[in-house]
GULO-16097 format. One line per field, with one value per residue (C-alpha): residue number from 1; residue in three letters; x, y negated, z negated. Coordinates in Angstrom, 2 decimals, padded with zeros to 5 digits, always signed. Layout:
resi	[NUM / ...]
resn	[ALA / ...]
east	[X / ...]
north	[Y / ...]
up	[Z / ...]
! end
This chain:
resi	[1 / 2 / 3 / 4 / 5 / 6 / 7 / 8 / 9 / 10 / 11 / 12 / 13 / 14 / 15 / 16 / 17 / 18 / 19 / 20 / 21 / 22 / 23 / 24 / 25 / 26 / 27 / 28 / 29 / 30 / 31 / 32 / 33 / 34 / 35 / 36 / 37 / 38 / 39 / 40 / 41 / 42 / 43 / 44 / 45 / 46 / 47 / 48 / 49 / 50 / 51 / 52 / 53 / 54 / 55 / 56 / 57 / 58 / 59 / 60 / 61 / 62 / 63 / 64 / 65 / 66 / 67 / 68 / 69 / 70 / 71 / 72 / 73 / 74 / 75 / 76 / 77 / 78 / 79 / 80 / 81 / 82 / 83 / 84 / 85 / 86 / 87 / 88 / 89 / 90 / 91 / 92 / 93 / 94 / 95 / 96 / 97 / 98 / 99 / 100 / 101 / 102 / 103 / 104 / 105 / 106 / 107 / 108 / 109 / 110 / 111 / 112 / 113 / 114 / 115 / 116 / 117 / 118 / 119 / 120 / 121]
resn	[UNK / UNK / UNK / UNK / UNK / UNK / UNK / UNK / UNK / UNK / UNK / UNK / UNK / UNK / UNK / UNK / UNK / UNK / UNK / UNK / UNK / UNK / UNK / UNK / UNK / UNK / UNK / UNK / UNK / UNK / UNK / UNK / UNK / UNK / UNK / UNK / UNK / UNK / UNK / UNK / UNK / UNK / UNK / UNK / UNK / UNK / UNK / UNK / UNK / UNK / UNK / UNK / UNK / UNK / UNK / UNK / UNK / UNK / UNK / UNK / UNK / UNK / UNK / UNK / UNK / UNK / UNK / UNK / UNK / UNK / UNK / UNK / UNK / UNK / UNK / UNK / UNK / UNK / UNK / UNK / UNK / UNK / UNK / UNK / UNK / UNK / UNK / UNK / UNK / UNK / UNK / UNK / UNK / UNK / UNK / UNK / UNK / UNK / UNK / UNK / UNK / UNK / UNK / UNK / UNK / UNK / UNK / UNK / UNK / UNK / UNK / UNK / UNK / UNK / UNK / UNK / UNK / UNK / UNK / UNK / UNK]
east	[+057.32 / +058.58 / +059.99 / +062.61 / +064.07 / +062.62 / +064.72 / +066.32 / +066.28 / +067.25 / +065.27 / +064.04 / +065.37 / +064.05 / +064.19 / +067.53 / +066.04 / +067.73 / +070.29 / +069.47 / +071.85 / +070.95 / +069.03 / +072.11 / +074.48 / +076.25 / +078.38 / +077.46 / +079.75 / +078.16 / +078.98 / +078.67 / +077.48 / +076.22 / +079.80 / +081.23 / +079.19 / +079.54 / +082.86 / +083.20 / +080.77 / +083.53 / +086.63 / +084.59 / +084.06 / +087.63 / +090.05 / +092.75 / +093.89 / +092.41 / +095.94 / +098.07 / +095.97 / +095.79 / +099.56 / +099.70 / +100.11 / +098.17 / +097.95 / +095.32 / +093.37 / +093.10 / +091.74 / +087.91 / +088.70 / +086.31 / +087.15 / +085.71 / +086.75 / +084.10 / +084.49 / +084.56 / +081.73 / +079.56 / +078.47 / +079.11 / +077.59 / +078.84 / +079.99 / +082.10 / +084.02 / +086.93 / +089.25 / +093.00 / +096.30 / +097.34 / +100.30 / +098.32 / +095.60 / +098.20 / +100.00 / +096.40 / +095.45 / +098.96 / +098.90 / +094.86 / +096.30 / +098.59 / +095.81 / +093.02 / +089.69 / +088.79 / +086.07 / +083.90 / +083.46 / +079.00 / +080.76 / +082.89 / +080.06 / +077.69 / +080.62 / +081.66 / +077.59 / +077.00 / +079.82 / +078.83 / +075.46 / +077.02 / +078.90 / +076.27 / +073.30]
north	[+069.83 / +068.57 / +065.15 / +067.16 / +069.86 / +071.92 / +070.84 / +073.59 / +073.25 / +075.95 / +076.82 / +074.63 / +071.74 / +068.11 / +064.73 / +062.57 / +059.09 / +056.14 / +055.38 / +052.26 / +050.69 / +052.55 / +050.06 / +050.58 / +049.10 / +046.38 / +044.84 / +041.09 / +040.76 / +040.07 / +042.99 / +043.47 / +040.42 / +038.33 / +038.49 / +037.69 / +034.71 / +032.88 / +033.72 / +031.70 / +029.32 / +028.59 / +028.49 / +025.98 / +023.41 / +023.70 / +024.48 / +023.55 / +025.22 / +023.08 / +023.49 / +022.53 / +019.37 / +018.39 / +018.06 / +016.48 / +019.29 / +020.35 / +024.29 / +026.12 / +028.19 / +031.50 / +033.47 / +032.52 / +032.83 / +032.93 / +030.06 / +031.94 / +035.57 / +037.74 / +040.37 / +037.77 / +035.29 / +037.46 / +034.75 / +035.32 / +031.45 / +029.33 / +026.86 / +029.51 / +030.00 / +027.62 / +028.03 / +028.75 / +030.00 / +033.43 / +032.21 / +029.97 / +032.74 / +035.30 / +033.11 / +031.94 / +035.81 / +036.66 / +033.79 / +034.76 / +038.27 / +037.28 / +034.81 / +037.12 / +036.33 / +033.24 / +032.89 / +030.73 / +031.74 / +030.18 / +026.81 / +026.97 / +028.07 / +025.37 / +022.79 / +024.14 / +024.27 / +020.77 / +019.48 / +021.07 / +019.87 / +016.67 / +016.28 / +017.91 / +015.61]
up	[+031.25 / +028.09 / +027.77 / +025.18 / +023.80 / +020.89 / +017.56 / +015.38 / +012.19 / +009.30 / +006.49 / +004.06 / +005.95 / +004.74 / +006.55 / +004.57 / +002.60 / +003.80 / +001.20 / -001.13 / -003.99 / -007.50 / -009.80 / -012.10 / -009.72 / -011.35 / -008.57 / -007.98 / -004.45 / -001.23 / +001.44 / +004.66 / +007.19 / +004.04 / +002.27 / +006.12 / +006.58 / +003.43 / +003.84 / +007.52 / +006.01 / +003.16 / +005.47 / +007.56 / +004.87 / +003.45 / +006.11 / +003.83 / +000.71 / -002.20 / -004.36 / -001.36 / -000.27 / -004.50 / -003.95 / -000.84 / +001.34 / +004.46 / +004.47 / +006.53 / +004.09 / +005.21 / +001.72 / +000.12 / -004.24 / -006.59 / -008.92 / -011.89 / -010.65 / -010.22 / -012.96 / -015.30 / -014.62 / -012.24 / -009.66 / -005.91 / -005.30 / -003.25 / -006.11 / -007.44 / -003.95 / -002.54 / +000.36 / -000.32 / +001.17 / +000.82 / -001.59 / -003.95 / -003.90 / -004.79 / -007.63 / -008.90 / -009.24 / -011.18 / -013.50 / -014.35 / -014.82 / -017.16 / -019.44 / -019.62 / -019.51 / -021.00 / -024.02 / -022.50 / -018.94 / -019.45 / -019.87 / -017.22 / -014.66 / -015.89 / -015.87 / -011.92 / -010.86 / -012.26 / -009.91 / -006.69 / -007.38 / -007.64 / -005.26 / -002.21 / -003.44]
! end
């Protein structure tokens, strides 16, 4: 007795590849589990927005912004992340918007990456 039935298959049928991101995909974010757990892993280190708390406020962050934004600088790291409420995060993305992207978006990163690395060592 077979343990199942016979398959059917049409003509010129062939097994489906897995599907993998193109070598010409260009998009830096984190998806999936990896984007969900850096972004819990952000929201647990700051659970105040970092613009509210500068001016004395205490608002639970409930958005993860990319300091730099992404299109711009390209880095998904961890030093390019911080913890905000939804209306700082939505005033911070109008008024960037409205600037454009700066000229020298290398500085910046080097400048924010030099002080996460100082401040975690």
């Amino acid at each position: 007795m077979p343990k199942r039935p016979p398959v059917f298959r049409p003509s010129g049928w062939k097994p489906r590849t897995a599907w993998a991101r193109p070598a010409s995909w260009s998009d830096p974010r984190k998806r999936g589990r990896a984007g969900q757990r850096d972004r819990a892993q952000v929201l647990l280190e700051e659970p105040f927005c970092r613009h509210c708390l500068a001016v004395g406020r205490h608002v639970q962050a409930t958005v993860v912004d990319h300091i730099l934004p992404l299109e711009w600088s390209r880095c998904d790291e961890r030093w390019n992340k911080q913890a905000l409420c939804r209306a700082c995060h939505e005033e911070k993305s109008k008024r960037e918007r409205a600037e454009g992207e700066p000229i020298d978006i290398a500085a910046q990163l080097a400048r924010l990456k030099a002080e996460w690395l100082g401040s975690t060592t």
